[in-house]
DSSP file (Angstrom, degrees, kcal/mol; ACC not computed):
  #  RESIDUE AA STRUCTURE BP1 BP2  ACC     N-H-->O    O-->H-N    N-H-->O    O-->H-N    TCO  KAPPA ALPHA  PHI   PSI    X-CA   Y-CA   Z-CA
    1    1 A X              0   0    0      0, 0.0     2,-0.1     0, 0.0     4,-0.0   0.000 360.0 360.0 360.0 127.7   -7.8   15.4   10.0
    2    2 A X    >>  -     0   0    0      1,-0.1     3,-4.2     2,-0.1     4,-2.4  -0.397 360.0-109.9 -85.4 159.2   -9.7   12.3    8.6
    3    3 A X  H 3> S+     0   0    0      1,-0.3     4,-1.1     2,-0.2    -1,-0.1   0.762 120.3  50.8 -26.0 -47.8   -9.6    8.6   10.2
    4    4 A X  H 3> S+     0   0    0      1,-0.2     4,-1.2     2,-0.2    -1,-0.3   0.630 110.8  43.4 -92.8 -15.9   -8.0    7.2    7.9
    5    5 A X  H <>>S+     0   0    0     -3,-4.2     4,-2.0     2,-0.2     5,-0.5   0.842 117.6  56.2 -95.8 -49.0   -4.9   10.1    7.8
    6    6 A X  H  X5S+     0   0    0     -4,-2.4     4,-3.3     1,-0.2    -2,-0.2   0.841 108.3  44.2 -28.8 -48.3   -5.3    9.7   12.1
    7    7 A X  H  X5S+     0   0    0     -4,-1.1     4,-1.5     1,-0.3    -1,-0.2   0.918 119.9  40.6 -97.0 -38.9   -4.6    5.9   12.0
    8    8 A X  H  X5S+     0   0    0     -4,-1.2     4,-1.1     2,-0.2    -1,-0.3   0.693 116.0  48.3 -60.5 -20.1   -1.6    6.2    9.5
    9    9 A X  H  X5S+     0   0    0     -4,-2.0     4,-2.0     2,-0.2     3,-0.5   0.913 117.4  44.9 -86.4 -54.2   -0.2    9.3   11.2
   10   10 A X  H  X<S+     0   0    0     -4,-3.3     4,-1.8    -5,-0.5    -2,-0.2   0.831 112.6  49.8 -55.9 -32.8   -0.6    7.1   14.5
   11   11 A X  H  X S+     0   0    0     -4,-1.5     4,-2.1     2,-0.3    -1,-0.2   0.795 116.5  44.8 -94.7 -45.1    0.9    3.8   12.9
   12   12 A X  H  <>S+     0   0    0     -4,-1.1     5,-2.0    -3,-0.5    -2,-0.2   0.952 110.9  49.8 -64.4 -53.2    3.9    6.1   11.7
   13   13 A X  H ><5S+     0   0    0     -4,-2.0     3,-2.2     1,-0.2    -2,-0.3   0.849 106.8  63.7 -63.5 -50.2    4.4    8.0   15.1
   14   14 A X  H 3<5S+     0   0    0     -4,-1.8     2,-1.2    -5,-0.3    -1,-0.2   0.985 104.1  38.5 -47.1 -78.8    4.4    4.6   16.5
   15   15 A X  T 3<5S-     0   0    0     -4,-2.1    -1,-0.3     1,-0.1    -2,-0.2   0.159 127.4 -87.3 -76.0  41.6    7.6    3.3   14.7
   16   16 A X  T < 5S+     0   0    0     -3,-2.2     2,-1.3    -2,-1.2    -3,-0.2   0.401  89.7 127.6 100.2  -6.9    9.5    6.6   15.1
   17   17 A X      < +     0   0    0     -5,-2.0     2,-0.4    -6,-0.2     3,-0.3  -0.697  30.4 171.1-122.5  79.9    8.4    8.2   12.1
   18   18 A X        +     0   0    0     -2,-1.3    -9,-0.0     1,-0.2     0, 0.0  -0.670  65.7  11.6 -94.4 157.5    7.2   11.6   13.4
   19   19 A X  S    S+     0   0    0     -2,-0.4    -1,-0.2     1,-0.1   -10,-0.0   0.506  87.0 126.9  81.8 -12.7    6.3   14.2   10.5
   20   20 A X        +     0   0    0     -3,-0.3   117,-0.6   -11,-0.1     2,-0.2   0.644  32.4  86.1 -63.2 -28.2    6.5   12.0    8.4
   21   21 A X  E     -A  136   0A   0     -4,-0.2     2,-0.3   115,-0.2   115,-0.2  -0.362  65.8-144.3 -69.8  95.5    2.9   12.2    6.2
   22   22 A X  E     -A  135   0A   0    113,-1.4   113,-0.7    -2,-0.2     2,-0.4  -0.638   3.7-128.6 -75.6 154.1    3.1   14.8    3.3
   23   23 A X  E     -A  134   0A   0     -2,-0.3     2,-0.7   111,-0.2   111,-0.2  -0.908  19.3-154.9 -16.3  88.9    0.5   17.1    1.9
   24   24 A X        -     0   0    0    109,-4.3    14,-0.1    -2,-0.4    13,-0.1  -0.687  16.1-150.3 -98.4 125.4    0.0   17.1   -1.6
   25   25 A X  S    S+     0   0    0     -2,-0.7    -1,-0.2    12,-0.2     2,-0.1   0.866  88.0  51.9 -44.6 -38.2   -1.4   20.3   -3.8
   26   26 A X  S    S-     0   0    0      1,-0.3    -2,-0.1     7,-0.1     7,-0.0  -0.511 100.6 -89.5-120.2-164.8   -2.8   17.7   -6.0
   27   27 A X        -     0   0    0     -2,-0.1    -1,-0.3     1,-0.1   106,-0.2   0.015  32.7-167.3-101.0 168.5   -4.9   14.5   -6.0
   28   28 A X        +     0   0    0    104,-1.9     6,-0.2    72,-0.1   105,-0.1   0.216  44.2 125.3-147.3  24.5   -2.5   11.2   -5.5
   29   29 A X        +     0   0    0    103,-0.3     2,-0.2     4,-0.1    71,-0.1   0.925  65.3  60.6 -44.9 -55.9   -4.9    8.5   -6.5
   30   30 A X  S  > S-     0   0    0      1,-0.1     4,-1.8   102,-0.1     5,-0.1  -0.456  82.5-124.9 -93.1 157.1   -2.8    7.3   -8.8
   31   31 A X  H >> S+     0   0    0      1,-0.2     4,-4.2     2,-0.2     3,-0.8   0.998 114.3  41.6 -34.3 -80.9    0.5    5.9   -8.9
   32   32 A X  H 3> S+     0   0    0      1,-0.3     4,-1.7     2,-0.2    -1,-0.2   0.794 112.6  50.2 -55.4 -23.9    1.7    8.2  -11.3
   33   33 A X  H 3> S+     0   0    0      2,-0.1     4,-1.2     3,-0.1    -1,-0.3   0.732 111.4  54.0 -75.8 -20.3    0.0   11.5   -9.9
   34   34 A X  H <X S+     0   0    0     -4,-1.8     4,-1.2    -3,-0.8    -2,-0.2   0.928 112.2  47.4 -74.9 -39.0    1.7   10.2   -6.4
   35   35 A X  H  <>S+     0   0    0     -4,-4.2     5,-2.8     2,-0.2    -2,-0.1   0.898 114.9  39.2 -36.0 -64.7    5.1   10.2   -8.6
   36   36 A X  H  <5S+     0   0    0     -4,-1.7    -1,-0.2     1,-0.2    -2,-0.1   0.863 115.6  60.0 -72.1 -35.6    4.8   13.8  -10.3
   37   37 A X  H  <5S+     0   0    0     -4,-1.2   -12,-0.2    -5,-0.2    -1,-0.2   0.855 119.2  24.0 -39.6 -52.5    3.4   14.9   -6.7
   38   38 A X  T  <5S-     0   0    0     -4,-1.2    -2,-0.2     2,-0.1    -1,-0.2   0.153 107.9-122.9-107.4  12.1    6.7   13.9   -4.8
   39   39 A X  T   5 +     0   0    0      1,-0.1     2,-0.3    -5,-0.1    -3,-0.2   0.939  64.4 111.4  46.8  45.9    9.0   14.1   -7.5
   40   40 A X  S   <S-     0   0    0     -5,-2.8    -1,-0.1     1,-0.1    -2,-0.1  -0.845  73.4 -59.8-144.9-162.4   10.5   11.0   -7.9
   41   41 A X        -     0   0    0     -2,-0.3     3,-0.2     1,-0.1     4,-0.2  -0.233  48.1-122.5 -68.6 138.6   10.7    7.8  -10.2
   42   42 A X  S >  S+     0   0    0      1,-0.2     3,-1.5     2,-0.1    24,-0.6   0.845 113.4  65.0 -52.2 -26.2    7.1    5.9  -10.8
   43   43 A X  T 3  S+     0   0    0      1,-0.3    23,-0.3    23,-0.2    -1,-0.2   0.802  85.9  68.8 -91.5 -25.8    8.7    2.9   -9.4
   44   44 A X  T 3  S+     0   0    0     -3,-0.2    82,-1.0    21,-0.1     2,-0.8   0.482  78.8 101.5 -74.8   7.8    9.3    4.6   -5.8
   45   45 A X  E <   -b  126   0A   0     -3,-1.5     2,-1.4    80,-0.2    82,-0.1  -0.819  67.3-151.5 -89.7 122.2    5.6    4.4   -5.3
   46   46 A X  E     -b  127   0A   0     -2,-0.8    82,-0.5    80,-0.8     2,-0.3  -0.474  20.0-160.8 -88.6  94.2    4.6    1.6   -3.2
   47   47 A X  E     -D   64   0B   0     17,-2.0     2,-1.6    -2,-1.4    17,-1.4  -0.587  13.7-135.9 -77.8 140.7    1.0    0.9   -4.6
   48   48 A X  E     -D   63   0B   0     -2,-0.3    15,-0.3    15,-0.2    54,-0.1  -0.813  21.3-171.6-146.2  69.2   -1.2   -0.9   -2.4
   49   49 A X  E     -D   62   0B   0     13,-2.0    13,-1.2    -2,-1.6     2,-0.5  -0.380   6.9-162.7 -59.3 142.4   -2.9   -3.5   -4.7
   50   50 A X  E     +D   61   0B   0     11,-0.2    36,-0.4    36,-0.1     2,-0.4  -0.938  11.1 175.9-117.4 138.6   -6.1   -5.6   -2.6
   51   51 A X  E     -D   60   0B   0      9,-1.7     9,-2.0    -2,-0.5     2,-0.4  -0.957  31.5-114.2-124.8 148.5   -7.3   -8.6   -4.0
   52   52 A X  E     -DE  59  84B   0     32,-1.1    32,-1.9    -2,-0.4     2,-0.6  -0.837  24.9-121.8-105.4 142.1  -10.0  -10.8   -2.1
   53   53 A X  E  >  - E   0  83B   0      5,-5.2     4,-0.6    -2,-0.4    30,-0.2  -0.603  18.3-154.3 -67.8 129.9   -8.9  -14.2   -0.9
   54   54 A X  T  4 S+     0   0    0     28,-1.5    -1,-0.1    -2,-0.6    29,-0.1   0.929  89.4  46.2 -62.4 -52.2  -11.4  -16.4   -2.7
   55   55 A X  T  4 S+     0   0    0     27,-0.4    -1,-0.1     1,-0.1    -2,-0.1   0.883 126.8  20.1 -66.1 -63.3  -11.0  -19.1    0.1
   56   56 A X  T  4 S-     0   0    0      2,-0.1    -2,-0.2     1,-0.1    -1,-0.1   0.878  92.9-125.2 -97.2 -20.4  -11.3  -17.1    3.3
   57   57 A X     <  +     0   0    0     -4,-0.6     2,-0.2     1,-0.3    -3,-0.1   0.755  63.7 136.9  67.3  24.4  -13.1  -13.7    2.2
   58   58 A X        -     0   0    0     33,-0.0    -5,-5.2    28,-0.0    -1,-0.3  -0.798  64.8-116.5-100.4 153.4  -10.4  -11.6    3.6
   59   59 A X  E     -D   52   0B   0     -2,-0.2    53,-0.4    -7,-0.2     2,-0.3  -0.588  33.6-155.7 -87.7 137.7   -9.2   -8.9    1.8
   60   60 A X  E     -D   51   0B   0     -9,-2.0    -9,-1.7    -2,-0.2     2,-0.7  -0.840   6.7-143.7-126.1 167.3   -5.3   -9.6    0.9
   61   61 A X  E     -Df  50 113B   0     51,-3.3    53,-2.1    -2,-0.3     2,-0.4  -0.836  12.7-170.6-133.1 109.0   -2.6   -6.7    0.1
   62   62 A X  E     -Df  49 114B   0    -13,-1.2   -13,-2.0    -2,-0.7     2,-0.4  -0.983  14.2-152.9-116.0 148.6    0.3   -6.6   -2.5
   63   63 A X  E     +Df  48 115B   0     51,-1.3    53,-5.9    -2,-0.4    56,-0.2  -0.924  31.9 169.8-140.1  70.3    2.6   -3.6   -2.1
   64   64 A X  E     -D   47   0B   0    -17,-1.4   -17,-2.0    -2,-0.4     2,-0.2  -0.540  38.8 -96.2 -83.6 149.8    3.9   -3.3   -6.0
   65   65 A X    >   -     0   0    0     -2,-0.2     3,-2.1   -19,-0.2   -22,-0.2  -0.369  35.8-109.5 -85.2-174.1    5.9   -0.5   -7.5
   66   66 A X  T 3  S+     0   0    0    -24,-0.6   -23,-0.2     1,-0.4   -34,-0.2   0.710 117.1  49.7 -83.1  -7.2    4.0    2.1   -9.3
   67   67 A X  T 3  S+     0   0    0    -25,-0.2     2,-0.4   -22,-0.1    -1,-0.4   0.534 100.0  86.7-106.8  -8.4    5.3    1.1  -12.7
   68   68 A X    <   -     0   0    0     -3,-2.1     2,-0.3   -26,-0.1    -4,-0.1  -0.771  64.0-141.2-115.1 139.5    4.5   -2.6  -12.2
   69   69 A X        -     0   0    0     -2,-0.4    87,-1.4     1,-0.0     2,-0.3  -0.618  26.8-115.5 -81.1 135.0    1.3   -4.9  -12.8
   70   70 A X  B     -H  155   0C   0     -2,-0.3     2,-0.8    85,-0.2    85,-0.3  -0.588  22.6-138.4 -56.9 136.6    0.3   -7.5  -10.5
   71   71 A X     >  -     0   0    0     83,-2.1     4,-4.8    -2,-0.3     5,-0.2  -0.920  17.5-164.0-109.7  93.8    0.5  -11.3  -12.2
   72   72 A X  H  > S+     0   0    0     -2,-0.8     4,-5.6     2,-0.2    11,-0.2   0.913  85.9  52.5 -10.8 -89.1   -2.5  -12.9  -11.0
   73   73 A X  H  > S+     0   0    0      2,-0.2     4,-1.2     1,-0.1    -1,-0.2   0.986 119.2  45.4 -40.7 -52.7   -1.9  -16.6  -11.6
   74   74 A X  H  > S+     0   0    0      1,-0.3     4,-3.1     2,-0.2    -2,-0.2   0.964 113.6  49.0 -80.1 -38.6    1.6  -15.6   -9.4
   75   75 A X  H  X S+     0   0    0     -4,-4.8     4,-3.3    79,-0.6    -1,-0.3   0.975 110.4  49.3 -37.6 -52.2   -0.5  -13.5   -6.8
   76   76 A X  H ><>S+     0   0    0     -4,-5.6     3,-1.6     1,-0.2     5,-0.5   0.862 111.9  47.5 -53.3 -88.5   -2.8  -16.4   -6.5
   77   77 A X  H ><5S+     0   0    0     -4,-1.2     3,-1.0     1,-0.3    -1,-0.2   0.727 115.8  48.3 -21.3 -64.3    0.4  -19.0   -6.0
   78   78 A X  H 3<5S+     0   0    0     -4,-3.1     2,-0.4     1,-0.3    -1,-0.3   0.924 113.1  44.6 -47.2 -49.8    2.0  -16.5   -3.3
   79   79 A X  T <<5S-     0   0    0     -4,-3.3    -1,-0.3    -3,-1.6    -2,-0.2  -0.112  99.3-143.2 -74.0  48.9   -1.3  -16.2   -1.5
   80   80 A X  T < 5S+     0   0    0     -3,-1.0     2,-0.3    -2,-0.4    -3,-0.2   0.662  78.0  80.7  -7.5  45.8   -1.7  -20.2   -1.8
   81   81 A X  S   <S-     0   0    0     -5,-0.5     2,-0.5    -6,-0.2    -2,-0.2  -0.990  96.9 -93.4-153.9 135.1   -5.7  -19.3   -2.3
   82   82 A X        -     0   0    0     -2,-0.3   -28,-1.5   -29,-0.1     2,-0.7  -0.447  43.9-144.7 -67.2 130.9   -7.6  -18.2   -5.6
   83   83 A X  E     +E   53   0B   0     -2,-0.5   -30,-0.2   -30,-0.2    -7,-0.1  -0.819  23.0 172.8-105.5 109.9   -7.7  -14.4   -5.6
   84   84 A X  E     -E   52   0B   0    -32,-1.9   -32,-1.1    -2,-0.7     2,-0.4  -0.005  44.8 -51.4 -87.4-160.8  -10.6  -12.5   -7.0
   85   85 A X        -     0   0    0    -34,-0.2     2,-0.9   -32,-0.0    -1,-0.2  -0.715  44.4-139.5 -74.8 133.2  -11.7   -8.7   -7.1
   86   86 A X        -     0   0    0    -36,-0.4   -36,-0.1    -2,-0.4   -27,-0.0  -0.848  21.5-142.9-110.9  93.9  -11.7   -6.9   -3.8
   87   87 A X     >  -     0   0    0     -2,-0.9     4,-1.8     1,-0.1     5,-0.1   0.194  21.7-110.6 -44.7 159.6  -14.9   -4.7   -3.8
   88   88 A X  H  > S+     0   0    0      1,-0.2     4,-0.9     2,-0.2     5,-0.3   0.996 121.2  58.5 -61.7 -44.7  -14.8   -1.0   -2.1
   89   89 A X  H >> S+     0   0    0      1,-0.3     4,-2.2     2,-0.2     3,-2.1   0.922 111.7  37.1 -81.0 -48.2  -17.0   -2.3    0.6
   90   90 A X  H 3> S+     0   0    0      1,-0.3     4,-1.4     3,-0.2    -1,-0.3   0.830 119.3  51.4 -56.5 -21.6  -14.2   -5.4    1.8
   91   91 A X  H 3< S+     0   0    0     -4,-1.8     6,-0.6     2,-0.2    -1,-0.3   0.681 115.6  37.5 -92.3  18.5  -11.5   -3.1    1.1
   92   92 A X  H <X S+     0   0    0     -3,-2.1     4,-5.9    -4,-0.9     3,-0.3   0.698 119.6  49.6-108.9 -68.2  -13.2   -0.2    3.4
   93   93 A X  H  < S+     0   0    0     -4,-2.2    -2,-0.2    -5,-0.3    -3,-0.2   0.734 117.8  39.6 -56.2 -25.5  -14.4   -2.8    6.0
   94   94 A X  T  < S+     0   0    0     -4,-1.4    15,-1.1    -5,-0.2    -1,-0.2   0.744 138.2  10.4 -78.1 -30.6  -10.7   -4.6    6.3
   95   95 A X  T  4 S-     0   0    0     -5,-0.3    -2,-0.2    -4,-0.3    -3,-0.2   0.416  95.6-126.8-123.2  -7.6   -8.3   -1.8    6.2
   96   96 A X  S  < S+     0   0    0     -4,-5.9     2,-0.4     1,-0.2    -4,-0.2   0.818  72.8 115.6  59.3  26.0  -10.9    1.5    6.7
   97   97 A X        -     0   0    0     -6,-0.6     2,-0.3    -5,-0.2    -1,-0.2  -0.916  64.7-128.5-109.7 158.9   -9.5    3.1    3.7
   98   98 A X    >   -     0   0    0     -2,-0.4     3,-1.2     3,-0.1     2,-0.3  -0.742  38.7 -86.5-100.9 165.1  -11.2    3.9    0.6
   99   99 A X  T 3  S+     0   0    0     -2,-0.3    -1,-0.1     1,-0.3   -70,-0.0  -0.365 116.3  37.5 -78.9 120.8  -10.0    2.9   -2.8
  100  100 A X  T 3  S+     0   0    0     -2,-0.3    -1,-0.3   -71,-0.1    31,-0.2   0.096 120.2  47.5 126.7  -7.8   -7.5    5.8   -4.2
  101  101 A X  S <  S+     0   0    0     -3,-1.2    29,-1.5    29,-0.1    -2,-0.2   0.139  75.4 152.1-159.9  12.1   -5.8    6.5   -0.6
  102  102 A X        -     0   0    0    -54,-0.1     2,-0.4    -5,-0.1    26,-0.4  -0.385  29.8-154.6 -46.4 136.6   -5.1    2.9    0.6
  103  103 A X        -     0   0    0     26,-0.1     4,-0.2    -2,-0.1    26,-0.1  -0.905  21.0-135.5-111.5 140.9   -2.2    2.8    2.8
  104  104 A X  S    S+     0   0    0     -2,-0.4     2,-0.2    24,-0.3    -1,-0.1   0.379  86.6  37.1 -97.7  37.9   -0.1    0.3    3.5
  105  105 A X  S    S+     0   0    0     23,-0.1    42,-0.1   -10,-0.1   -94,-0.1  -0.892  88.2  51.7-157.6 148.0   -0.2    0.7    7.0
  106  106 A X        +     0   0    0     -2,-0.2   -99,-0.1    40,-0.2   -98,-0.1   0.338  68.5 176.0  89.0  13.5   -2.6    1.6    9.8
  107  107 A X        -     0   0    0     -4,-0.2   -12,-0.1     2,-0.1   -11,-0.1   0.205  41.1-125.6 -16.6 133.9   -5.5   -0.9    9.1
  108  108 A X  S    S+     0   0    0    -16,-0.2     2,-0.2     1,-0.2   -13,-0.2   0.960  98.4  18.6 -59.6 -51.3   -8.6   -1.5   10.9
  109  109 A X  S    S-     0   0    0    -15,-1.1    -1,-0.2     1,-0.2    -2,-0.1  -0.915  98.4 -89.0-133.2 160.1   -7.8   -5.0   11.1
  110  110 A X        -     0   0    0     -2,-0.2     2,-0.3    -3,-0.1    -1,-0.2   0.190  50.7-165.6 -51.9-172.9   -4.5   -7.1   10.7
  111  111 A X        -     0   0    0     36,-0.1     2,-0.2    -4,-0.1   -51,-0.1  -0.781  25.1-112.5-167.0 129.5   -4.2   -8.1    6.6
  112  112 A X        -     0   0    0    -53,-0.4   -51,-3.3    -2,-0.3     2,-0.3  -0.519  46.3-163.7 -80.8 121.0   -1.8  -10.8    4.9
  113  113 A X  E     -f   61   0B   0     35,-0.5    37,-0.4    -2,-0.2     2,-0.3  -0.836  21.2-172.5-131.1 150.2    0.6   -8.7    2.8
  114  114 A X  E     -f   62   0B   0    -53,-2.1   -51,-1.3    -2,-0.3     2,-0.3  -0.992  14.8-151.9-149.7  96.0    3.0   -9.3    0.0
  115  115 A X  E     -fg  63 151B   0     35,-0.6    37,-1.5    -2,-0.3   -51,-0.2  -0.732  22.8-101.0 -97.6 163.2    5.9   -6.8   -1.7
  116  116 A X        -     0   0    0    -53,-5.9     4,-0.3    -2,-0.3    37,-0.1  -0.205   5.9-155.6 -17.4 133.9    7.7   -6.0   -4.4
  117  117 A X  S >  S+     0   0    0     35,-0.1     3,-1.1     2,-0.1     4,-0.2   0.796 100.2  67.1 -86.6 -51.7   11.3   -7.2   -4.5
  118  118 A X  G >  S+     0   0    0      1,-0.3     3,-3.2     2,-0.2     4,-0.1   0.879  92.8  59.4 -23.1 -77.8   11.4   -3.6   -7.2
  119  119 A X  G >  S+     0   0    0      1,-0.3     3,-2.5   -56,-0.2    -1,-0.3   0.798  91.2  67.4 -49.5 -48.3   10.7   -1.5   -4.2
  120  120 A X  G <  S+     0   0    0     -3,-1.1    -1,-0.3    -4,-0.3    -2,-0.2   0.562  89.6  69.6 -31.7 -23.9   14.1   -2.8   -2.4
  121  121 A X  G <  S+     0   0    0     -3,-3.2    -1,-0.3    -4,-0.2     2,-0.2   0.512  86.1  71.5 -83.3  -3.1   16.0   -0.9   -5.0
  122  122 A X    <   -     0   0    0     -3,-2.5    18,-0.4    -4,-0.1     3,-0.1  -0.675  66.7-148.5-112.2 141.8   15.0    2.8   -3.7
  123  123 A X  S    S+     0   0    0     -2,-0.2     2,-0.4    16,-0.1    17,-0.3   0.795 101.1  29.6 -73.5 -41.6   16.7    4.3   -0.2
  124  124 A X  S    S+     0   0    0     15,-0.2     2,-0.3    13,-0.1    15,-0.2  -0.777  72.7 179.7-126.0 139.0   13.0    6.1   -0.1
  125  125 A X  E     - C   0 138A   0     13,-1.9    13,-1.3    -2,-0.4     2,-0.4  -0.868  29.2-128.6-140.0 176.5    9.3    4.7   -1.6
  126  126 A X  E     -bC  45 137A   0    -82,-1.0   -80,-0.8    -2,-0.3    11,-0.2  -0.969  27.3-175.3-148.8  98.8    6.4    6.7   -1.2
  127  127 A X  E     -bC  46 136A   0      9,-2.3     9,-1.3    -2,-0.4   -80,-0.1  -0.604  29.8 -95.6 -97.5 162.5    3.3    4.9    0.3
  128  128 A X  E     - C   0 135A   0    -82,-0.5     8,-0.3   -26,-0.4   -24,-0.3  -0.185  21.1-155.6 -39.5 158.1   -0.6    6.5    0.8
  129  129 A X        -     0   0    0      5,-0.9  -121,-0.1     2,-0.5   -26,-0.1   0.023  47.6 -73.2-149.5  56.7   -1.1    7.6    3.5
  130  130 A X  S    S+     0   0    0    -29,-1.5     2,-0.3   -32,-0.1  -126,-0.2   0.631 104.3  47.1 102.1   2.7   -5.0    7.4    3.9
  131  131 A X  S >  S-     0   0    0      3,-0.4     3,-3.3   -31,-0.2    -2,-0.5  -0.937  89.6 -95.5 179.5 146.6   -6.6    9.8    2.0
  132  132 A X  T 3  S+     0   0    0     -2,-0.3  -104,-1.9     1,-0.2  -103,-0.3   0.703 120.9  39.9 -48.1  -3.9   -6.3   11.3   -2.1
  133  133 A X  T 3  S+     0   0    0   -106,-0.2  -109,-4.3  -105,-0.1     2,-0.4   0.178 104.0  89.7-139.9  13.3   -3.9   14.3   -1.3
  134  134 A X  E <   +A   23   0A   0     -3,-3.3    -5,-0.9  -111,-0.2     2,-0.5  -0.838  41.8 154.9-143.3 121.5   -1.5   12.4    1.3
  135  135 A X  E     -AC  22 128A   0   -113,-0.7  -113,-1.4    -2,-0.4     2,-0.3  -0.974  20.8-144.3-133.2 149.6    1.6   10.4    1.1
  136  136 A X  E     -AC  21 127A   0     -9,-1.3    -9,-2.3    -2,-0.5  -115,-0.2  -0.846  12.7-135.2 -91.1 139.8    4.5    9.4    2.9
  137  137 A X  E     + C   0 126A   0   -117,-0.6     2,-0.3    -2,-0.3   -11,-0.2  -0.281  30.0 175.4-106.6 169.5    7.9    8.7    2.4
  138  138 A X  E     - C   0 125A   0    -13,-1.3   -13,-1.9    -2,-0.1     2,-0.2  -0.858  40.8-113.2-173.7 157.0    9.4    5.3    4.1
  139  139 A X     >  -     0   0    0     -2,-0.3     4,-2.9   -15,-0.2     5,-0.2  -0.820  42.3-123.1 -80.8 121.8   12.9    3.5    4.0
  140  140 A X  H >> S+     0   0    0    -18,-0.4     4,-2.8   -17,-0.3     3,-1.0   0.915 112.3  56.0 -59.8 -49.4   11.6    0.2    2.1
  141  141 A X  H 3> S+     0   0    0      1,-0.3     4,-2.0     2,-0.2    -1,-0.2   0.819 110.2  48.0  -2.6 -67.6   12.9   -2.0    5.1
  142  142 A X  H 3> S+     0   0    0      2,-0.2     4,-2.5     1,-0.2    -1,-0.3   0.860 106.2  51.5 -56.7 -37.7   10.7    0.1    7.1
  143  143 A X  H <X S+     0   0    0     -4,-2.9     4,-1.2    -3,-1.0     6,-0.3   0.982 111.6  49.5 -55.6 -56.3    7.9   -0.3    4.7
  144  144 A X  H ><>S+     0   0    0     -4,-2.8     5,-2.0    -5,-0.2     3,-1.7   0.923 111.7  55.1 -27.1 -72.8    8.5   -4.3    5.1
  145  145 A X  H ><5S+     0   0    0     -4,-2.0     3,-2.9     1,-0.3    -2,-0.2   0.851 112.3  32.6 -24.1 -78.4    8.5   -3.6    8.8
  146  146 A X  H 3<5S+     0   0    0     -4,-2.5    -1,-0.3     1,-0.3   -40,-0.2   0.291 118.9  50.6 -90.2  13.7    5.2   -1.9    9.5
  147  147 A X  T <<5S-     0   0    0     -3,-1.7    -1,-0.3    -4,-1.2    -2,-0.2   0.158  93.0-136.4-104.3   3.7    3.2   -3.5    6.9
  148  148 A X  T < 5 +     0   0    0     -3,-2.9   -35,-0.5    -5,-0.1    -3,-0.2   0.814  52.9 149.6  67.4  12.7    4.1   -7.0    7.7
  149  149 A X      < -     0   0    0     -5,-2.0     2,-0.4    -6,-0.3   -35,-0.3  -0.448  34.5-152.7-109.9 160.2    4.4   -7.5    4.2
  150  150 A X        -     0   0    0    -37,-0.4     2,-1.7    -2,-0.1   -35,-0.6  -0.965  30.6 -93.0-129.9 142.4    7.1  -10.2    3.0
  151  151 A X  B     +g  115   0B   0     -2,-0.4   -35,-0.2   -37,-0.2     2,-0.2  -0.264  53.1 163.6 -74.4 104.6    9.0  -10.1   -0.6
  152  152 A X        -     0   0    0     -2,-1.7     2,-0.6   -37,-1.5   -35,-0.1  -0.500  45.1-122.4 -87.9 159.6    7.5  -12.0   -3.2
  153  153 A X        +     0   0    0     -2,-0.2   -75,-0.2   -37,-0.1   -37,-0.1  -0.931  55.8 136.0 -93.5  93.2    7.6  -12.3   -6.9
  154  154 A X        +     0   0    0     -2,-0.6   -83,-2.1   -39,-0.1   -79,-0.6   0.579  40.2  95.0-125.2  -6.7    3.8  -11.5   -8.0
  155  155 A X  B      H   70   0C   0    -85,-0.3   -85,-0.2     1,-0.2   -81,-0.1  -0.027 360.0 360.0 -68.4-166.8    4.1   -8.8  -11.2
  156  156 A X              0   0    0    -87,-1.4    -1,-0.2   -82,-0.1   -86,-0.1   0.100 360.0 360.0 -93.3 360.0    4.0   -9.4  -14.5
């Protein structure tokens, strides 16, 4: 098992959520491969946008559904800081995942986090869970929970 599926399988087991972490036959880089993977609606994947804070040079996380674009200008306003491109090497070094298999929980270090209002509409979303070929399934309320994340309006 690689770090990055340890520290999300640990981060899960931690709030109650044993077993949770599937195994996918195919890749789940994308929204839409995570979709056709778990068989449900694009919009129940909770994609795990990173943006760099401009201001501070921390890496910052919105938690969009899989059908929806992030709105810049309105990320920037949420994060009250101008938001640039988040390179592999801050998003590796701030959460220890690599880009395809972000999760939005079990980070190296803490990370200022943002969702969807869209995800609230699902009993179940379907986050990364560390690695191309592994996701998990989550109550969104629980997603809230253990990502820290708070509900914004930032798509398009």
């Amino acid at each position: 098992m690689s770090k990055s599926l340890k520290r999300v399988v640990a981060a899960l087991q931690a709030a109650g959520m044993e077993g949770a972490v599937l195994e996918m036959g195919t890749e789940t880089r994308t929204a839409q491969q995570a979709a056709e993977a778990a068989g449900c609606v694009l919009d129940q994947i909770a994609k795990s946008i990173i943006f760099r804070d401009e201001t501070a040079g921390d890496a910052v996380l919105f938690l969009t559904a899989g059908g929806n674009q992030v709105d810049a200008a309105k990320a920037s306003a949420v994060a009250g800081a101008p938001l640039g491109k988040a390179d592999a090497g801050l998003i590796r070094a701030q959460t220890g995942f690599a880009i395809g298999g972000v999760s939005p929980v079990g980070h190296l270090n803490p990370i200022r986090a943002w969702c969807d209002p869209r995800l609230m509409d699902f009993d179940l979303v379907y986050g990364a869970a560390g690695t191309p070929r592994h996701i998990f399934p989550i109550a969104p309320a629980d997603l809230l929970r253990l990502s820290g994340a708070e509900l914004a309006d930032f798509t398009a």
